[in-house]
C-alpha positions as CSV (number, residue, x, y, z in Angstrom):
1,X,0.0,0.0,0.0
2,X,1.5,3.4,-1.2
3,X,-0.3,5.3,1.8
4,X,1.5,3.3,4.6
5,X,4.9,4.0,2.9
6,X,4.5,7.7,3.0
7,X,6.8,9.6,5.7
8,X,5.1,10.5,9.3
9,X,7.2,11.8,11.0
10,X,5.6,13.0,15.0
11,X,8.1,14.9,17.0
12,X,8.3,14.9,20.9
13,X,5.0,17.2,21.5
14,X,3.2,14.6,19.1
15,X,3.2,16.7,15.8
16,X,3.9,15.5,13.1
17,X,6.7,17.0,11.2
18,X,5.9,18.9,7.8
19,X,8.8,17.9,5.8
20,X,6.3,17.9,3.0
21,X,5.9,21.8,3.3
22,X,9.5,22.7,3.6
23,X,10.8,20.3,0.7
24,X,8.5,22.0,-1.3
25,X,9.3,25.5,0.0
26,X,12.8,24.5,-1.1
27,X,12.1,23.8,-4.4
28,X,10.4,27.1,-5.0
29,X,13.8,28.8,-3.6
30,X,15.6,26.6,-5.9
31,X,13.9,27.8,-8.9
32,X,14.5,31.4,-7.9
33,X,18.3,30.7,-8.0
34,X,17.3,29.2,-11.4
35,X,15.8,32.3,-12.7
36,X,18.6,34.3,-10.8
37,X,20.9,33.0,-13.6
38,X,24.7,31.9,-13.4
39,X,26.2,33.2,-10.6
40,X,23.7,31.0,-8.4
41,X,23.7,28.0,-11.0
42,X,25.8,25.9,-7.7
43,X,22.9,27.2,-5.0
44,X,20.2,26.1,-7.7
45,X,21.4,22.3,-7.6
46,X,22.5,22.2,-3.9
47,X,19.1,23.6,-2.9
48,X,17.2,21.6,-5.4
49,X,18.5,18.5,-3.9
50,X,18.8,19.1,-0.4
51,X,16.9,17.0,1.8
52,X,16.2,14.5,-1.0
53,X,17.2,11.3,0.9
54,X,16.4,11.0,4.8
55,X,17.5,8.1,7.5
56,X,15.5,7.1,10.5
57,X,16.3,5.0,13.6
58,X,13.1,3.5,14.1
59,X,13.3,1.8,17.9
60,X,11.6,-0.9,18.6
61,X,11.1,-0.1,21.9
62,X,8.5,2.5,21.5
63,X,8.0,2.7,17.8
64,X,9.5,6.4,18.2
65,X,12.0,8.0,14.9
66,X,15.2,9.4,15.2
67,X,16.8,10.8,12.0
68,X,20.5,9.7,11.4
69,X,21.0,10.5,8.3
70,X,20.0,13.0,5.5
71,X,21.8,15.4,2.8
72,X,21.6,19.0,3.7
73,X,23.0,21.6,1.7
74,X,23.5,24.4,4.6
75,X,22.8,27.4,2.3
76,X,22.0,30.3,4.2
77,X,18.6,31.4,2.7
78,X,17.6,27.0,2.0
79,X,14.1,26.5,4.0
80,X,15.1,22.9,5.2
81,X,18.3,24.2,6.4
82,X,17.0,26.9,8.0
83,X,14.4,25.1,9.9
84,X,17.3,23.0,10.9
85,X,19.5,24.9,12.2
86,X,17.2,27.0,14.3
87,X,16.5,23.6,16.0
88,X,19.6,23.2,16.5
89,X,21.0,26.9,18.0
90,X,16.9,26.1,20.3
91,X,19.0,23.0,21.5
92,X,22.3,25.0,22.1
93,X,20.6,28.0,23.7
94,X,18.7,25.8,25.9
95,X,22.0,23.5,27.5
96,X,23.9,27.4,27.8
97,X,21.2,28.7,29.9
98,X,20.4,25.9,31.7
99,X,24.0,25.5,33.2
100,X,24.0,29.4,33.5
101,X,21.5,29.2,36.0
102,X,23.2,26.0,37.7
103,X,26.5,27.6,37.7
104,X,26.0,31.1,38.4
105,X,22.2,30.9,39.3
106,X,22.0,34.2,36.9
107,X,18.8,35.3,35.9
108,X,18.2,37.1,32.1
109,X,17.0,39.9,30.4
110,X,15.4,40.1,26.7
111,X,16.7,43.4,24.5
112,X,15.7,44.1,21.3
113,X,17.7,46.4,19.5
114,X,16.1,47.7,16.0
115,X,17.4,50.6,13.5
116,X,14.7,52.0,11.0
117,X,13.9,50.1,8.1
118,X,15.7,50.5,5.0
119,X,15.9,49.8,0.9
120,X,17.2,46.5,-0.3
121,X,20.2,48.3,-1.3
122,X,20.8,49.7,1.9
123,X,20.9,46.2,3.4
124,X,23.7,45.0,3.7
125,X,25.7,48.4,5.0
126,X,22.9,48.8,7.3
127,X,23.7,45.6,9.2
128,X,27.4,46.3,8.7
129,X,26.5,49.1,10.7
130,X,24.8,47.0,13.3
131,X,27.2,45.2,13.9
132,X,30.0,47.2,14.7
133,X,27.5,49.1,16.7
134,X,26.9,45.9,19.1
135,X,30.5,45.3,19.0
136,X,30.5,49.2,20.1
137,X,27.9,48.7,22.8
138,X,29.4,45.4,24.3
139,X,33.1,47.5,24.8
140,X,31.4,50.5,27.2
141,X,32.1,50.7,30.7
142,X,28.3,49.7,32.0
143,X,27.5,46.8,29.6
144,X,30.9,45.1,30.9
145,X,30.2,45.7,34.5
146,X,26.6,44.8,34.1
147,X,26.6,42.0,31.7
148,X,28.1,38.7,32.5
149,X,27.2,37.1,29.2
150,X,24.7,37.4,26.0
151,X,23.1,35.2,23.5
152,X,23.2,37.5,19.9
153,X,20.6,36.5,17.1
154,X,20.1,38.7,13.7
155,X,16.6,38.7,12.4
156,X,15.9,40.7,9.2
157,X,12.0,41.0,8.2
158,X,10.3,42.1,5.0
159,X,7.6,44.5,5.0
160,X,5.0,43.0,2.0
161,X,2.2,44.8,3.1
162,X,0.7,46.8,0.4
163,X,-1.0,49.3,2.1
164,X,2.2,49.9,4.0
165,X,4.5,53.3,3.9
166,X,7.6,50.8,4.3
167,X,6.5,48.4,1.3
168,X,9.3,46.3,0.6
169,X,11.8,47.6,2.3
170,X,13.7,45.7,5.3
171,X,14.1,45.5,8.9
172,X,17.1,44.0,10.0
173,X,17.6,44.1,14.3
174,X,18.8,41.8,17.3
175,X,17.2,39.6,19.5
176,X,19.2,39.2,22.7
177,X,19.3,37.6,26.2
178,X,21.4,38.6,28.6
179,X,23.2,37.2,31.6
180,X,23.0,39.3,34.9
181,X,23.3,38.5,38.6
182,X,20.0,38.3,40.6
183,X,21.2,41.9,42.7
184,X,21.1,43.7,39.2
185,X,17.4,44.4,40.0
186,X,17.9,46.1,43.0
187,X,18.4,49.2,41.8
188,X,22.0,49.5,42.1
189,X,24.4,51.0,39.8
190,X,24.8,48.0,37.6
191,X,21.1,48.8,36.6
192,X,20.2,49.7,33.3
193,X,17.2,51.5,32.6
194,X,15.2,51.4,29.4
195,X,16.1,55.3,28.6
196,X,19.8,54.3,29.3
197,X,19.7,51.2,26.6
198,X,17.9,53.8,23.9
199,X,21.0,56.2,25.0
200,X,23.5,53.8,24.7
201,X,22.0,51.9,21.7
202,X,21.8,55.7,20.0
203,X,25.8,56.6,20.4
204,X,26.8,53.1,19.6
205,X,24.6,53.2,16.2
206,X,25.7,56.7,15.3
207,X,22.2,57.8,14.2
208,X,20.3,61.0,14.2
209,X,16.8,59.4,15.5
210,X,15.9,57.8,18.5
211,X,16.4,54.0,17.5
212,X,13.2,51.8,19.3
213,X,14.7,49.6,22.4
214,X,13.0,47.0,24.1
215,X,14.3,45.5,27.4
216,X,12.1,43.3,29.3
217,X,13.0,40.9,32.5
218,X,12.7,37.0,31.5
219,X,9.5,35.8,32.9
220,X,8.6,32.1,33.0
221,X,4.8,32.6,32.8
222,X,4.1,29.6,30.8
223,X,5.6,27.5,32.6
224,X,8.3,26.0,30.1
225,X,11.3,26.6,32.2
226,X,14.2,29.6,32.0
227,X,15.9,27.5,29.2
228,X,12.9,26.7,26.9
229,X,11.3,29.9,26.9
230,X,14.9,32.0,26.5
231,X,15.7,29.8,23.7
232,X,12.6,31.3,21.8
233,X,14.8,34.1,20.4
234,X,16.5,31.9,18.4
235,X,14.2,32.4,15.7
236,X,15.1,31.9,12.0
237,X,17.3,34.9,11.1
238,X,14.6,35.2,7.5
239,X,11.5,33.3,7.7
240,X,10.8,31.7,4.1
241,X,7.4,33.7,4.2
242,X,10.1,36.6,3.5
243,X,11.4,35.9,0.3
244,X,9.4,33.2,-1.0
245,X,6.5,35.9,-2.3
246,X,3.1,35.1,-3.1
247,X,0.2,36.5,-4.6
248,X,-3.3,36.9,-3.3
249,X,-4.2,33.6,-5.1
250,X,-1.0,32.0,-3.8
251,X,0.9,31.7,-6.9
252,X,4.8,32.8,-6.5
253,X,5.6,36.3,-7.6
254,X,8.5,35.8,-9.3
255,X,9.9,39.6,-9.7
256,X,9.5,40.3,-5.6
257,X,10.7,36.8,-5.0
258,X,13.8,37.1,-7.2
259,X,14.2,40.2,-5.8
260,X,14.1,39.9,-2.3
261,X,16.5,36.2,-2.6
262,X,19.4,38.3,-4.2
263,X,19.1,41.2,-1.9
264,X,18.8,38.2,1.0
265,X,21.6,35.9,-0.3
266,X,23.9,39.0,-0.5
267,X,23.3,40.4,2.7
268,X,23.5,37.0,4.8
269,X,26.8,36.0,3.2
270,X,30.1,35.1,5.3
271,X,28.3,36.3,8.6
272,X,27.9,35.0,11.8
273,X,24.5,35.6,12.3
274,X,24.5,34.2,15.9
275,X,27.1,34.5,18.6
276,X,27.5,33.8,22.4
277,X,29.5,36.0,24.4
278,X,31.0,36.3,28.0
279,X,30.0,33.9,30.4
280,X,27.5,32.3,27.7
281,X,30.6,31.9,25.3
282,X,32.5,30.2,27.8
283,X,30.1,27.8,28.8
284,X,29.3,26.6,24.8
285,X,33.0,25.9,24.7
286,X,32.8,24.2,28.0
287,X,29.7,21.9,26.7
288,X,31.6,21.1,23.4
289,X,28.8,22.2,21.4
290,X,29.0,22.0,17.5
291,X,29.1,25.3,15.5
292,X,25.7,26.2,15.7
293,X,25.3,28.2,12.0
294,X,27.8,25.4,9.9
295,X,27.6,22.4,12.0
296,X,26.0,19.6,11.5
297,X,22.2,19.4,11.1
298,X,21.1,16.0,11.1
299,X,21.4,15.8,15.2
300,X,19.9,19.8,16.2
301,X,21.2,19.3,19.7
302,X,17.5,19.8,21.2
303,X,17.2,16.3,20.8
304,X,17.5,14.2,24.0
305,X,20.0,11.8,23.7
306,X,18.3,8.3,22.5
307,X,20.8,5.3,24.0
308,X,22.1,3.6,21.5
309,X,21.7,0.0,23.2
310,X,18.0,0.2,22.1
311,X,17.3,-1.9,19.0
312,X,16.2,-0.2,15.7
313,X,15.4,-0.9,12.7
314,X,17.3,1.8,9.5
315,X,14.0,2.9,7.6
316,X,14.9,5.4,4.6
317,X,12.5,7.7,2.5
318,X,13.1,9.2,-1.0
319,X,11.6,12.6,-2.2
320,X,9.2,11.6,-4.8
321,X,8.8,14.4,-7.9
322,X,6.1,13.5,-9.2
323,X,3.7,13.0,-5.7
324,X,5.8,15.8,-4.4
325,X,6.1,13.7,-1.0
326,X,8.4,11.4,0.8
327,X,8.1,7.6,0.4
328,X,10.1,5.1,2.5
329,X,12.0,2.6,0.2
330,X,12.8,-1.1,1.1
């Protein structure tokens, strides 16, 4: 029977796992590099036939899947890989804080730094800018006697609302957590206000506007725990949704999707688009973690370690053109 050979694949909070959706998402990226013409000729082939092939531990134990194999071409703007690696810095962010709080029994802050939106040509200068501006910010006196350690995380979004005065243009900002001792909320002089982040945020960006800052104390009001809920700011640095344009009937637009994938691809190239710092940095090293933005992406780190004394069985599944789906081959 075709039906029972198709992939279902139910992850630990018993969803199943649309690797349906984000194949598919890959190959409408993969077309883009198509249209996009030489230069990306490498990117159109890699994308096309990433994730093609995937390998499952199926244990016998519990009937539960643990993928062990799959090919993944790791290019920046690639949907899978994207999905992927956001798993995996989830998984990293999680084991840093959770031995923060162990260790040092620090307690974190959320800051979102943002700059006004700008032109797809002003991208890629604009988080130039950013980025020597945090590099600025983490160097003065009351961040480094404040801040024992920070989780960095680019996002960059893409207005496509119509009706919009920013139409297509780009916001590009950070998503942070930091690291602070419990007695940094008593009001001492290690406290940083919200006025005193805009400030500081203000003369490290070198603009002429008041750049919009938001600091907010971690809260775990749902319950999750410190690690789960900090590790939600390791979003995906470009949501698919982004560049992979579509009309009010849901066909692709090809001239805003072609668009916004070379502006994209340009402005995400050789970057580190993540980074610990401080106490943070030192504990990732500590925990031997993988490189979180190159590393491998077949195990995301934010899977618990299965023992490898259970029996399995190796179950594999093909990306089928013509159904568009997976199907597990004997």
């Amino acid at each position: 029977n075709v039906k029972d050979k198709v992939l279902i694949d139910v992850n630990k909070d018993g969803k199943i796992v649309d690797w349906q959706g984000k194949k598919i998402r890959t190959l409408e990226l993969a077309e883009s590099y198509k249209r996009l013409g030489q230069a990306f000729k490498s990117k159109h082939y890699r994308v096309k036939e990433c994730g093609t092939y995937l390998e499952y531990k199926r244990f016998k134990e519990d009937n539960s899947m643990k993928l062990n194999l799959a090919n993944f071409c790791k290019v920046r703007l690639c949907p899978m890989c994207s999905w992927r690696r956001s798993l995996k810095i989830y998984g990293q962010v999680s084991k840093v804080m959770d031995h923060a709080v162990n260790l040092y029994d620090y307690v974190f802050i959320f800051l979102t730094l943002t700059c006004r939106n700008v032109s797809g040509e002003e991208l890629s200068n604009t988080i130039d800018n950013l980025f020597h501006a945090f590099n600025l910010l983490t160097k003065r006196k009351k961040f480094k006697q404040s801040i024992k350690g920070y989780f960095r995380a680019l996002e960059i979004t893409h207005n496509l609302d119509k009706n919009s005065l920013y139409y297509d243009t780009y916001h590009p900002h950070f998503h942070i957590v930091l690291a602070v001792n419990k007695s940094y909320f008593d009001g001492g002089k290690n406290y940083i206000s919200q006025m005193e982040w805009t400030s500081l945020w203000k003369s490290c960006l070198k603009v002429d506007y008041t750049p919009i800052v938001d600091v907010r104390r971690f809260k775990d009001t749902n319950g999750k725990g410190i690690s789960k809920s900090i590790a939600e700011t390791a979003k995906y640095t470009v949501k698919d949704t982004d560049y992979i344009v579509k009309d009010e009937l849901n066909n692709i637009d090809e001239v805003m999707t072609d668009s916004a994938v070379l502006i994209l691809d340009k402005a995400m190239a050789y970057r580190r688009l993540t980074a610990f710092g401080g106490t943070l940095k030192f504990i990732h090293k500590e925990l031997n973690l993988d490189d979180a933005e190159d590393g491998d992406l077949v195990n995301t780190d934010s899977d618990d370690d299965i023992r490898d004394d259970l029996e399995y069985i190796i179950e594999r599944y093909f990306w089928n053109i013509g159904y568009k789906q997976y199907y597990k081959v004997d």
